[in-house]
N, CA, C and O atoms as a Tinker XYZ file with bonds, in Angstrom:
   468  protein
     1  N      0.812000   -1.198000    0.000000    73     2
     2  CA     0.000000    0.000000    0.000000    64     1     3
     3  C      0.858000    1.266000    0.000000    63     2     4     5
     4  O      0.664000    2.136000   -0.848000    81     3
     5  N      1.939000    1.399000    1.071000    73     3     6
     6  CA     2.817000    2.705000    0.640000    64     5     7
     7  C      3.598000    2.812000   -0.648000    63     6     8     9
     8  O      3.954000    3.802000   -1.287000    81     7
     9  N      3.805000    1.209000   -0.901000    73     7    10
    10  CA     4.535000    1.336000   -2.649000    64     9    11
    11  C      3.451000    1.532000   -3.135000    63    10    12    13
    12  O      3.664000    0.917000   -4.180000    81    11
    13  N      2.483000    1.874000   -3.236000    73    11    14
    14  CA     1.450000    2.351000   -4.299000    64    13    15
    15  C      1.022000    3.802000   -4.016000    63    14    16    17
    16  O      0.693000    4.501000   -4.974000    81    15
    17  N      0.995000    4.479000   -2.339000    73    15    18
    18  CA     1.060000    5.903000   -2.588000    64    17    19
    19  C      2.388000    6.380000   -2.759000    63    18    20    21
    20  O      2.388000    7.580000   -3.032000    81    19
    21  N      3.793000    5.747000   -2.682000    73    19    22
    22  CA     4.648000    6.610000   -3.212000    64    21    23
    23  C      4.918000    6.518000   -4.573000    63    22    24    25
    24  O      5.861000    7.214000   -4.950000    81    23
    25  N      4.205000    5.678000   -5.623000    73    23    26
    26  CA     4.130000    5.566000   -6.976000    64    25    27
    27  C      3.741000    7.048000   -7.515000    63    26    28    29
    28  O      4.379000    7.793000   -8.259000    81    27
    29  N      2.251000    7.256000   -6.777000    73    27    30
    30  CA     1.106000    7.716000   -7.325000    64    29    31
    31  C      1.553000    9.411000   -7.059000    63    30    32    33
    32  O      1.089000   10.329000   -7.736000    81    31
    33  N      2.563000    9.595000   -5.911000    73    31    34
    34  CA     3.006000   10.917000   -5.285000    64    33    35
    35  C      3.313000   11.262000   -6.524000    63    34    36    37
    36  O      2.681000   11.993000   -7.287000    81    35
    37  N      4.878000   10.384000   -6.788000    73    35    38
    38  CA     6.308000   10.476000   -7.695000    64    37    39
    39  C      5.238000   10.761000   -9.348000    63    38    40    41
    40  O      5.748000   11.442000  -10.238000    81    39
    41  N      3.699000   10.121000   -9.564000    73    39    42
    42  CA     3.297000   10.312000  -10.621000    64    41    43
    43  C      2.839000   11.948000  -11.161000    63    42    44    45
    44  O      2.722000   12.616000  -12.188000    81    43
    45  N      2.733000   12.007000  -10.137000    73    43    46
    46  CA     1.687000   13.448000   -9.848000    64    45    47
    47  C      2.745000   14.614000   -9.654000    63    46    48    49
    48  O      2.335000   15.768000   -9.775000    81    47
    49  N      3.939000   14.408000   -9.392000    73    47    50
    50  CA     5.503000   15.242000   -9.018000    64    49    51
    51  C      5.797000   15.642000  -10.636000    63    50    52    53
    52  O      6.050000   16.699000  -11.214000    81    51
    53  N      5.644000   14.349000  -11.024000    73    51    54
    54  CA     6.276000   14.378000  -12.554000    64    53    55
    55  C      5.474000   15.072000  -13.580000    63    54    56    57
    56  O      6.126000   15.826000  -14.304000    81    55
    57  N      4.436000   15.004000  -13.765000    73    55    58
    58  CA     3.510000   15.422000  -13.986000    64    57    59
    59  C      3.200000   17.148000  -14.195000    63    58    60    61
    60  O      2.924000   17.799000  -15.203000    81    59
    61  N      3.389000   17.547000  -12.718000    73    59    62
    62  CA     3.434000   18.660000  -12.167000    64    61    63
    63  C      4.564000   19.689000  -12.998000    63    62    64    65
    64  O      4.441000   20.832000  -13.438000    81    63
    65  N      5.830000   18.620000  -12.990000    73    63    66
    66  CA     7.022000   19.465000  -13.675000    64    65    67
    67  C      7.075000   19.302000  -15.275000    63    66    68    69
    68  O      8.057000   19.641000  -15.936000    81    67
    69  N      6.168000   18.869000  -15.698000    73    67    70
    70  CA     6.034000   18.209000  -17.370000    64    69    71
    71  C      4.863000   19.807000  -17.784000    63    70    72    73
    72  O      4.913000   20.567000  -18.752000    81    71
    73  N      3.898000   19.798000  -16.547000    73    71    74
    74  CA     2.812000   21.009000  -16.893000    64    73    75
    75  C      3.801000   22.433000  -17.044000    63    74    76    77
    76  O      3.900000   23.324000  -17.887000    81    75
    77  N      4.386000   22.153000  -15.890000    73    75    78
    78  CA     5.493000   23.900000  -15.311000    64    77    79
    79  C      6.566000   23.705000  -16.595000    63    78    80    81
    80  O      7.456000   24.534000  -16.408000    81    79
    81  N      6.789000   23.078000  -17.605000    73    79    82
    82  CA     7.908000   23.175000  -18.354000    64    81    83
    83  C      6.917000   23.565000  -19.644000    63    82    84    85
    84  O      7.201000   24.425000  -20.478000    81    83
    85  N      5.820000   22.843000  -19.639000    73    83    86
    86  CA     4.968000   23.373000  -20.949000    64    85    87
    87  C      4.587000   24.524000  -20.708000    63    86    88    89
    88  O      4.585000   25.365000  -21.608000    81    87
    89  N      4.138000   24.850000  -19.314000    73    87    90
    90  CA     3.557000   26.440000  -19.254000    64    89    91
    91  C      4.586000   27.498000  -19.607000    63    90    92    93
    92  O      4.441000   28.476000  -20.341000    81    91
    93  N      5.819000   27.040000  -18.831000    73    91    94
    94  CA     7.098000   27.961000  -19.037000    64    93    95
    95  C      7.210000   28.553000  -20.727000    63    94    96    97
    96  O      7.024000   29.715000  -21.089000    81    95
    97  N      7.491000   27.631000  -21.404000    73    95    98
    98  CA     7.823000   27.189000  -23.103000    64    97    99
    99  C      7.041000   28.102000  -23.843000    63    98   100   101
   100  O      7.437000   28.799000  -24.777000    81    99
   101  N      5.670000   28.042000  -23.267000    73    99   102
   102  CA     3.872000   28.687000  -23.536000    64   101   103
   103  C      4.248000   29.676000  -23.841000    63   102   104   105
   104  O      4.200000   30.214000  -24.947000    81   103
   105  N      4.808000   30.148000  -22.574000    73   103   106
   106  CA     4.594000   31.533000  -21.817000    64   105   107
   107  C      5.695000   32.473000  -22.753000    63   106   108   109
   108  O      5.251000   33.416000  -23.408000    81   107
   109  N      6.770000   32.234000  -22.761000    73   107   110
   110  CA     7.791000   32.606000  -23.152000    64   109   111
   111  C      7.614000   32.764000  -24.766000    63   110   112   113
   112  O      7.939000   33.806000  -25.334000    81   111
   113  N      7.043000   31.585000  -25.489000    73   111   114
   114  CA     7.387000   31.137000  -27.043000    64   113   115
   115  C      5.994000   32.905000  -27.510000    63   114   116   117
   116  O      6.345000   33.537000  -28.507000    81   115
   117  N      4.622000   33.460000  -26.741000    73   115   118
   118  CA     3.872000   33.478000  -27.066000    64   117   119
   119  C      3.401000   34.642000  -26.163000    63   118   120   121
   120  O      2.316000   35.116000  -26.500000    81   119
   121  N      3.935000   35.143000  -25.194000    73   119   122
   122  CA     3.857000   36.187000  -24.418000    64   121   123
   123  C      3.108000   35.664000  -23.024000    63   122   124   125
   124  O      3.030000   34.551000  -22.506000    81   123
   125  N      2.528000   37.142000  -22.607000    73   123   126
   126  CA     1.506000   36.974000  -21.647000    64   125   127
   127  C      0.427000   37.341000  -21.829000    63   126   128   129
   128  O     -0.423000   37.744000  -21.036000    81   127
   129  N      0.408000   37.181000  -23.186000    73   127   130
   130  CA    -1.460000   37.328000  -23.633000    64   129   131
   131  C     -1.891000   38.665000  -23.519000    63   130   132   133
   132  O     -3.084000   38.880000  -23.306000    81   131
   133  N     -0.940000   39.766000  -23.652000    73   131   134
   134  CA    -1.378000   41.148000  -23.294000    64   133   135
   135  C     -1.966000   41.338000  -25.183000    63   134   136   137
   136  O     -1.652000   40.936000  -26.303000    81   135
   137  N     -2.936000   42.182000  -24.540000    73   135   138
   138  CA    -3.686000   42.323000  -25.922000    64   137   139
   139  C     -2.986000   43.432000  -26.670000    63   138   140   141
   140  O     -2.301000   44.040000  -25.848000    81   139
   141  N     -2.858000   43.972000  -27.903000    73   139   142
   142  CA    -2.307000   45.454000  -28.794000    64   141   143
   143  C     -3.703000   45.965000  -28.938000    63   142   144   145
   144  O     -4.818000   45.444000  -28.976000    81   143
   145  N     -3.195000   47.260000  -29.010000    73   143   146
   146  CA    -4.853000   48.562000  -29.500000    64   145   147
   147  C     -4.893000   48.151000  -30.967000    63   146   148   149
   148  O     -3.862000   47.885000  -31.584000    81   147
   149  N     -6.081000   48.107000  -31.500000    73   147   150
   150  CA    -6.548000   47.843000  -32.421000    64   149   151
   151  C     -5.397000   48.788000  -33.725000    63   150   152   153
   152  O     -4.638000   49.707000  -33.418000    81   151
   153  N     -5.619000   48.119000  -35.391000    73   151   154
   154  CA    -5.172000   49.298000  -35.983000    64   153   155
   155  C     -6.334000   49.954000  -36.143000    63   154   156   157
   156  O     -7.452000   49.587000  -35.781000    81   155
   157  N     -5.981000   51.081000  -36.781000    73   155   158
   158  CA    -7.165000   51.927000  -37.401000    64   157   159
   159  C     -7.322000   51.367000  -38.430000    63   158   160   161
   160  O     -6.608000   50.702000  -39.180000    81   159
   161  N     -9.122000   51.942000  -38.402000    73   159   162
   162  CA    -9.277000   51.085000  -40.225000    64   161   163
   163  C     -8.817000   51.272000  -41.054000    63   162   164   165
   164  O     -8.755000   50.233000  -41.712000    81   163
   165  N     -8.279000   52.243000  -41.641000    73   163   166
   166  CA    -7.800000   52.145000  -43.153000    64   165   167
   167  C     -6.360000   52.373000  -43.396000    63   166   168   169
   168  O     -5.858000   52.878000  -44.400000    81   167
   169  N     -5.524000   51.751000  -41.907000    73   167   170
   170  CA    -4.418000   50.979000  -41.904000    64   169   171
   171  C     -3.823000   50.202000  -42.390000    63   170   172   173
   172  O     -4.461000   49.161000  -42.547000    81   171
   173  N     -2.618000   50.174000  -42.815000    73   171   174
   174  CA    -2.278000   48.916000  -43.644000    64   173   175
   175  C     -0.572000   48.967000  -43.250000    63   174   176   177
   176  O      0.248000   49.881000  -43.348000    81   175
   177  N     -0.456000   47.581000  -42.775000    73   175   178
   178  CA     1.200000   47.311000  -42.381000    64   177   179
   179  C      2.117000   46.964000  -43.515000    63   178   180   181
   180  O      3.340000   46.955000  -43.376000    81   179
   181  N      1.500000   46.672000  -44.660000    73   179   182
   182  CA     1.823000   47.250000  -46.255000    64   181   183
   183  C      3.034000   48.654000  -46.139000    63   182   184   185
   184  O      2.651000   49.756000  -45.747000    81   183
   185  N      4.408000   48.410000  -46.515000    73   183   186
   186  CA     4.767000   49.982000  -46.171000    64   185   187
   187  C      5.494000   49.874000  -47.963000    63   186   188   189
   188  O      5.609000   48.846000  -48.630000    81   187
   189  N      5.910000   51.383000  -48.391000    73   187   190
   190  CA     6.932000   51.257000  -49.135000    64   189   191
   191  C      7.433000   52.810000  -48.765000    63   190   192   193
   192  O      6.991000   53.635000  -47.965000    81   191
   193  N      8.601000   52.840000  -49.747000    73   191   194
   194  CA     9.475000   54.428000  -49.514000    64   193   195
   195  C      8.374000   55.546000  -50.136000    63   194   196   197
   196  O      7.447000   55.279000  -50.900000    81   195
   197  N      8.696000   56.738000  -49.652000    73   195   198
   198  CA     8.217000   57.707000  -49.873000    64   197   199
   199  C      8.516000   58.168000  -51.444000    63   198   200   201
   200  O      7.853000   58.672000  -52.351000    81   199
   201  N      9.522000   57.833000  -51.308000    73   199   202
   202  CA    10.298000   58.090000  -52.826000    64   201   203
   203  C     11.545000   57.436000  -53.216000    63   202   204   205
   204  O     12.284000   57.147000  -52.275000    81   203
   205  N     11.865000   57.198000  -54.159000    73   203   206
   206  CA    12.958000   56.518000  -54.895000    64   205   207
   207  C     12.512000   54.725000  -54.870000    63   206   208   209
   208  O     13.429000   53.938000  -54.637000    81   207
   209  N     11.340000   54.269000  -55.075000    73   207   210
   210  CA    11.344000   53.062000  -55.075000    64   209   211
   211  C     11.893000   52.211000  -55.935000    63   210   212   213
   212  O     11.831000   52.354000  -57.156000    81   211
   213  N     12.395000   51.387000  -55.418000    73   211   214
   214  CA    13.247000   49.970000  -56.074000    64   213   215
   215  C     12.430000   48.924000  -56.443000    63   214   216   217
   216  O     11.281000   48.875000  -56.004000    81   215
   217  N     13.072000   47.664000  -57.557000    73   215   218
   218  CA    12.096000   47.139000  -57.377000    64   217   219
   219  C     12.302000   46.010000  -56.278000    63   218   220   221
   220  O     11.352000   45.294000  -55.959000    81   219
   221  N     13.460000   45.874000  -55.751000    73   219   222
   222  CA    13.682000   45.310000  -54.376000    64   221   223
   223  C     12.308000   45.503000  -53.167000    63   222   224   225
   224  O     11.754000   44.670000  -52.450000    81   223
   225  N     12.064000   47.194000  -53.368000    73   223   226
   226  CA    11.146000   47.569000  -52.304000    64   225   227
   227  C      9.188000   46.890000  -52.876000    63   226   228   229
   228  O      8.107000   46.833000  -52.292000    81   227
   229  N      9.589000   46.587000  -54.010000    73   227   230
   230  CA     8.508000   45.785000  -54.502000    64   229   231
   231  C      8.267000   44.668000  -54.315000    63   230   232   233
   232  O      7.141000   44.187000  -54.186000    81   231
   233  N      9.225000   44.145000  -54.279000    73   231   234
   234  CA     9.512000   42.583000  -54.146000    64   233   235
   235  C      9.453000   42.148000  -52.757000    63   234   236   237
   236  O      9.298000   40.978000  -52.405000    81   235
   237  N      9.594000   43.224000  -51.932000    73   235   238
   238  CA     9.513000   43.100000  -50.122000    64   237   239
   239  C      8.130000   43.480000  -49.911000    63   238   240   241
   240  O      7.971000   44.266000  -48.977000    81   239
   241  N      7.274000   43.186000  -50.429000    73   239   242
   242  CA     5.756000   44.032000  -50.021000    64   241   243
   243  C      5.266000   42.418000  -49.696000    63   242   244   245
   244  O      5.660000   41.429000  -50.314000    81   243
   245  N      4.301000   42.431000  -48.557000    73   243   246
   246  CA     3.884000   41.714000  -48.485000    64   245   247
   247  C      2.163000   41.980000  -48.469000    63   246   248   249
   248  O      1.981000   42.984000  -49.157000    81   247
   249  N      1.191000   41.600000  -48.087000    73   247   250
   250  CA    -0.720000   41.823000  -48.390000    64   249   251
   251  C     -0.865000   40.680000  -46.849000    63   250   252   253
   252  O     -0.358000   39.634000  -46.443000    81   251
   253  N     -1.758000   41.564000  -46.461000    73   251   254
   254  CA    -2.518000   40.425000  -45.484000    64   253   255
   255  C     -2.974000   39.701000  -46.114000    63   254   256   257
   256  O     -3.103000   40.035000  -47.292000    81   255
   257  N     -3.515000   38.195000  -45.659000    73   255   258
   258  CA    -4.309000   37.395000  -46.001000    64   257   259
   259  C     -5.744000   37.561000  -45.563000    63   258   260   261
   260  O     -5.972000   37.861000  -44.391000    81   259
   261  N     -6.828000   37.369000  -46.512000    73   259   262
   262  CA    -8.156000   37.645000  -46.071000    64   261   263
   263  C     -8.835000   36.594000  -46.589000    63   262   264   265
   264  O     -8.458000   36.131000  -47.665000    81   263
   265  N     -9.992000   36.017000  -45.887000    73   263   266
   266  CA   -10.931000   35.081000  -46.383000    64   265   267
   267  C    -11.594000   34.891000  -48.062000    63   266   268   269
   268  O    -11.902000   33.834000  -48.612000    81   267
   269  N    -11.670000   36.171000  -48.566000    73   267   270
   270  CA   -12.056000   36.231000  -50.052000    64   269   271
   271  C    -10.706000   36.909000  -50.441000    63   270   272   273
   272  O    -10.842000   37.954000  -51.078000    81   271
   273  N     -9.777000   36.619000  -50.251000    73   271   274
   274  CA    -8.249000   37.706000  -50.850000    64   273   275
   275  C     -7.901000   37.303000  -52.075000    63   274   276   277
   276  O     -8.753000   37.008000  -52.913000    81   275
   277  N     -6.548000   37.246000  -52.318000    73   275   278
   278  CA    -6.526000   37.783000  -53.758000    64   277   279
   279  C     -5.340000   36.205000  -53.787000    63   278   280   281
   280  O     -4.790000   36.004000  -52.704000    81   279
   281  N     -5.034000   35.315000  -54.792000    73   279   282
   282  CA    -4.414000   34.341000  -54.911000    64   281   283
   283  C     -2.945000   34.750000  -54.471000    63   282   284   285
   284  O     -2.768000   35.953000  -54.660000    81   283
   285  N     -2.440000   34.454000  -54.228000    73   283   286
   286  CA    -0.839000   34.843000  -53.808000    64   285   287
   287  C      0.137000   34.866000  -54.810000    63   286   288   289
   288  O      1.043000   35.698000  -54.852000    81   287
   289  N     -0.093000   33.665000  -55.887000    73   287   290
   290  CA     0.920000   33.362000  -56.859000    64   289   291
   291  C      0.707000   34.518000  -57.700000    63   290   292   293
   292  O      1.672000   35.178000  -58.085000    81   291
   293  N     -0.711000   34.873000  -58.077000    73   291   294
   294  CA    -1.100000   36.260000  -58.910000    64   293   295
   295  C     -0.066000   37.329000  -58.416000    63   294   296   297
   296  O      0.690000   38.037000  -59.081000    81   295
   297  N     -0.215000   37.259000  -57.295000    73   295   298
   298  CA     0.186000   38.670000  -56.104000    64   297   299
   299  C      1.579000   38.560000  -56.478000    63   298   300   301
   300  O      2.096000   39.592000  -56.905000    81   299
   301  N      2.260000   37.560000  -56.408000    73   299   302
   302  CA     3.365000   37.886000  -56.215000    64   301   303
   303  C      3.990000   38.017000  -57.909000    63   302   304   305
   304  O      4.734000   38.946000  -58.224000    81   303
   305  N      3.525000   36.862000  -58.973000    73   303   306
   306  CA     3.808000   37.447000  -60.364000    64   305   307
   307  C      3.890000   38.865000  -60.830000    63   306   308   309
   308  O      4.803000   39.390000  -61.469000    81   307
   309  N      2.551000   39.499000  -60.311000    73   307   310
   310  CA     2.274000   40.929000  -60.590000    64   309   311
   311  C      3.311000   41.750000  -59.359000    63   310   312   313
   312  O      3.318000   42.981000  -59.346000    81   311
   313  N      3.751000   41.340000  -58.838000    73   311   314
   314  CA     4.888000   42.391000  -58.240000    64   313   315
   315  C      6.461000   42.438000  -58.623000    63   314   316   317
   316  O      7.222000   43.402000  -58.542000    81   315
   317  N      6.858000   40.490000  -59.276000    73   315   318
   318  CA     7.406000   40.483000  -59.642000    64   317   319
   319  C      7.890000   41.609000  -61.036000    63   318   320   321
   320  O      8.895000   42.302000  -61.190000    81   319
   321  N      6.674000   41.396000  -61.892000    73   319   322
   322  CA     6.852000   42.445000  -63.226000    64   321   323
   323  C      6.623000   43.700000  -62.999000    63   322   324   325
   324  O      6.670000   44.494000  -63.939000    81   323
   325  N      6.332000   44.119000  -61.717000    73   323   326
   326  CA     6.458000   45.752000  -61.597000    64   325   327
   327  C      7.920000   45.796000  -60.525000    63   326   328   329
   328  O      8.493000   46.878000  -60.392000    81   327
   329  N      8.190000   45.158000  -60.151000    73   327   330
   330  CA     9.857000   45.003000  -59.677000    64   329   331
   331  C     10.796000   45.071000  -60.995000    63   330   332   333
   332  O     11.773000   45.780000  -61.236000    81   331
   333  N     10.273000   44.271000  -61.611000    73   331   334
   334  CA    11.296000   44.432000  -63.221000    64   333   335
   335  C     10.909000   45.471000  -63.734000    63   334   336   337
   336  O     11.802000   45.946000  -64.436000    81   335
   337  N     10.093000   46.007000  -63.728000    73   335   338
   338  CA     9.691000   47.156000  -64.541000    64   337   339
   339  C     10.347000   48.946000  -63.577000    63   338   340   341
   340  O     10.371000   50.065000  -64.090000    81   339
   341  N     10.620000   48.702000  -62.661000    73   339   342
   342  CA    10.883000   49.779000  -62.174000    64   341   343
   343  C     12.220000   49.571000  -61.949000    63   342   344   345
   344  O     12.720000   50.696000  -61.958000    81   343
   345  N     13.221000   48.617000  -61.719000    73   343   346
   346  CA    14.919000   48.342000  -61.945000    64   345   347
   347  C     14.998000   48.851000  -63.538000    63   346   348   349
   348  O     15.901000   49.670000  -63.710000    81   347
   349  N     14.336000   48.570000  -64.562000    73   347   350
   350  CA    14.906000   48.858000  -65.805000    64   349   351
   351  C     14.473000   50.410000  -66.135000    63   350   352   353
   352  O     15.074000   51.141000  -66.922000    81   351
   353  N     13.225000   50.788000  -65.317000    73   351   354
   354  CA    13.205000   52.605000  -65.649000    64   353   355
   355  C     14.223000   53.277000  -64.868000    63   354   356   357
   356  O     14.733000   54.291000  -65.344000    81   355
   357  N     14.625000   52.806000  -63.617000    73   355   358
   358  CA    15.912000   53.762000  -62.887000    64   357   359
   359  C     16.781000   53.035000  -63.869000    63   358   360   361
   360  O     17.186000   53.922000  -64.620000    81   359
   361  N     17.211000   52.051000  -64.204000    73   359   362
   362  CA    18.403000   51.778000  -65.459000    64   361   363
   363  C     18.926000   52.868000  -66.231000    63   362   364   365
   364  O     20.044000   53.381000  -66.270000    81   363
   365  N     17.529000   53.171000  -67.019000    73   363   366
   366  CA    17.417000   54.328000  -68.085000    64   365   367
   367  C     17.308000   55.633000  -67.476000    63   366   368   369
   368  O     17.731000   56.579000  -68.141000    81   367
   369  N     16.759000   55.888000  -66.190000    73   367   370
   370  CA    17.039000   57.212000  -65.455000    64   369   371
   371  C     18.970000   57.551000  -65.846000    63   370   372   373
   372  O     19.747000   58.314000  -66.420000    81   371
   373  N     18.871000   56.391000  -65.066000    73   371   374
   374  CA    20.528000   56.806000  -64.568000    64   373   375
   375  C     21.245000   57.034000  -66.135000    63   374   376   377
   376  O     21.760000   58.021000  -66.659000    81   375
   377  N     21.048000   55.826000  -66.538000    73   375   378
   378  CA    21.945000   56.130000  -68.463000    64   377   379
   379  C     21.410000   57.638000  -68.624000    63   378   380   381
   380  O     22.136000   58.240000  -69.415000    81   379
   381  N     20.886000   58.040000  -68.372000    73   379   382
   382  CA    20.259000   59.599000  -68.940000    64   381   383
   383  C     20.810000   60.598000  -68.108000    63   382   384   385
   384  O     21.306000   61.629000  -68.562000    81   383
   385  N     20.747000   60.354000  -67.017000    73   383   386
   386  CA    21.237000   61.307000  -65.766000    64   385   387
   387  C     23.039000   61.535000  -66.529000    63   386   388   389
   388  O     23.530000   62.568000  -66.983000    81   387
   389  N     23.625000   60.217000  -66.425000    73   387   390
   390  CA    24.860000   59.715000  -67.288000    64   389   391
   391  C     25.224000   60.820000  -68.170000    63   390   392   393
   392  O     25.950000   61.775000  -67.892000    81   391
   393  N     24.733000   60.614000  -69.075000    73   391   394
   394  CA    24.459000   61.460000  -70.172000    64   393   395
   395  C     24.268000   63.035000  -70.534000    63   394   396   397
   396  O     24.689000   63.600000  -71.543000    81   395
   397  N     23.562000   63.577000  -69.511000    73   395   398
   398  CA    23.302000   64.555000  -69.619000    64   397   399
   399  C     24.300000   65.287000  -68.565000    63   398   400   401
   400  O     24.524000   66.488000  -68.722000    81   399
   401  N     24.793000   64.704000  -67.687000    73   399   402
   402  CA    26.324000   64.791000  -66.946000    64   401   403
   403  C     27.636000   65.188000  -67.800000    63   402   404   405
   404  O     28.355000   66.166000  -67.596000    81   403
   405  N     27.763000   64.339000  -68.667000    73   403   406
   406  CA    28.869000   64.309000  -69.818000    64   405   407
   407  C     28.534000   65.738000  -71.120000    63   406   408   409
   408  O     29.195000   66.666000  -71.586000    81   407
   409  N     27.591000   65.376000  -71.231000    73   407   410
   410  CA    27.061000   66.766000  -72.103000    64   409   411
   411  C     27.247000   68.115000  -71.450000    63   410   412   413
   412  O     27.431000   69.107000  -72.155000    81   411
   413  N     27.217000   68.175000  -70.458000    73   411   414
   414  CA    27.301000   69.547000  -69.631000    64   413   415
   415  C     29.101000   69.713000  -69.496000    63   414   416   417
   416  O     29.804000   70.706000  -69.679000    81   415
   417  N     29.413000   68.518000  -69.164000    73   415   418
   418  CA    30.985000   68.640000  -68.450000    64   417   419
   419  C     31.474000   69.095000  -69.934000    63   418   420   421
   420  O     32.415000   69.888000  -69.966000    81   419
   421  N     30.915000   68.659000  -71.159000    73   419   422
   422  CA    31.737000   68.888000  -72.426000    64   421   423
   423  C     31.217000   70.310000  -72.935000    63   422   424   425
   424  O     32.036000   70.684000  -73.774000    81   423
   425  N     30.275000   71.200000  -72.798000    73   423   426
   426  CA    29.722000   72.324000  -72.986000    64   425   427
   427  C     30.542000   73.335000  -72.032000    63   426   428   429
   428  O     30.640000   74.539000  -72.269000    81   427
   429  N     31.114000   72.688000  -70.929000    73   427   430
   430  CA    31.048000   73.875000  -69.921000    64   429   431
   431  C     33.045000   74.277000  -70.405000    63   430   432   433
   432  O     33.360000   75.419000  -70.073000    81   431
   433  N     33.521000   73.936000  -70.686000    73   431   434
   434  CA    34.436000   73.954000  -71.105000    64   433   435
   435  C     35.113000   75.239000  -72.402000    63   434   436   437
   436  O     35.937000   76.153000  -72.368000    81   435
   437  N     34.027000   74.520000  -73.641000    73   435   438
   438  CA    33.577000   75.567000  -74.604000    64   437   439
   439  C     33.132000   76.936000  -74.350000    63   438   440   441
   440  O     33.588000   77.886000  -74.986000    81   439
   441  N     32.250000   77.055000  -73.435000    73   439   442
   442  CA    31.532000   78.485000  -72.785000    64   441   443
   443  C     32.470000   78.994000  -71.983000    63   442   444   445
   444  O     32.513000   80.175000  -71.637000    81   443
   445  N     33.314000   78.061000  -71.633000    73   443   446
   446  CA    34.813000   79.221000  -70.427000    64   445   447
   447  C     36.022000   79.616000  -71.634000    63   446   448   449
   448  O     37.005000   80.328000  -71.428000    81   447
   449  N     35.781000   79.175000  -72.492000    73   447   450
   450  CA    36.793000   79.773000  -73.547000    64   449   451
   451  C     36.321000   80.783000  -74.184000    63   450   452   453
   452  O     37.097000   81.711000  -74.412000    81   451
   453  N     34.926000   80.873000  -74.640000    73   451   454
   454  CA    34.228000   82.279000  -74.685000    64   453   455
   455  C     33.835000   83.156000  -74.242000    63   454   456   457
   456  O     33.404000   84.098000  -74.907000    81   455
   457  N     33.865000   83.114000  -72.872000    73   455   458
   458  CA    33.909000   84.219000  -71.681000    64   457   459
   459  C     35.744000   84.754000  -71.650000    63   458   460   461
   460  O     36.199000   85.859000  -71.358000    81   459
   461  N     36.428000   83.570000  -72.041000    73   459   462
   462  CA    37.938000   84.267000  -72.252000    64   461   463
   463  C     38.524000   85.205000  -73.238000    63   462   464   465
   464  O     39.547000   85.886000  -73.312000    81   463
   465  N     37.396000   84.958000  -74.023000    73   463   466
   466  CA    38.085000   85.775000  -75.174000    64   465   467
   467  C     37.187000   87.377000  -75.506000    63   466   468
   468  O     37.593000   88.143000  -76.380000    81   467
């Protein structure tokens, strides 16, 4: 009879420290259940730059998921080709910026020899 309540102690010990290691794990992996203030409605954790977008900064966008939402593979094809599409217009920015750099540096030269003379 005592080998059967010191079974049943040692069961209930073990037990005890199997709950306190899952609660611990819980607790830690998942917080303390403190709630966040709501967003506002017409919030969106959607961000991009104010200006100079990449298409890197396209390609980092992510969409909540919603019950009637939008397919993902769509989502992400169509960001893919506006990611490509905005790396190859700063491409051509810059070749132009380029360009119109070199044109000036070669003008400005000409115009200081005619202010010399």
């Amino acid at each position: 009879m005592i080998r059967g309540v010191q079974t049943l102690l040692l069961y209930l010990l073990v037990m005890a420290v199997v709950v306190a290691v899952v609660f611990a794990v819980v607790w830690f992996a998942f917080g303390r259940g403190e709630d966040l203030p709501p967003i506002e409605r017409d919030a969106t954790l959607t961000r991009l730059p104010r200006a100079g977008i990449s298409g890197d900064d396209v390609r980092r966008l992510r969409f909540a998921l919603v019950l009637r939402g939008y397919k993902q593979s769509e989502v992400d094809w169509a960001l893919e080709k506006l990611a490509r599409e905005v790396d190859e217009l700063r491409t051509v920015i810059v070749d132009l910026q380029g360009r119109d750099a070199n044109d000036f540096s070669r003008r400005e030269p000409d115009a200081a020899q005619v202010d010399e003379t």
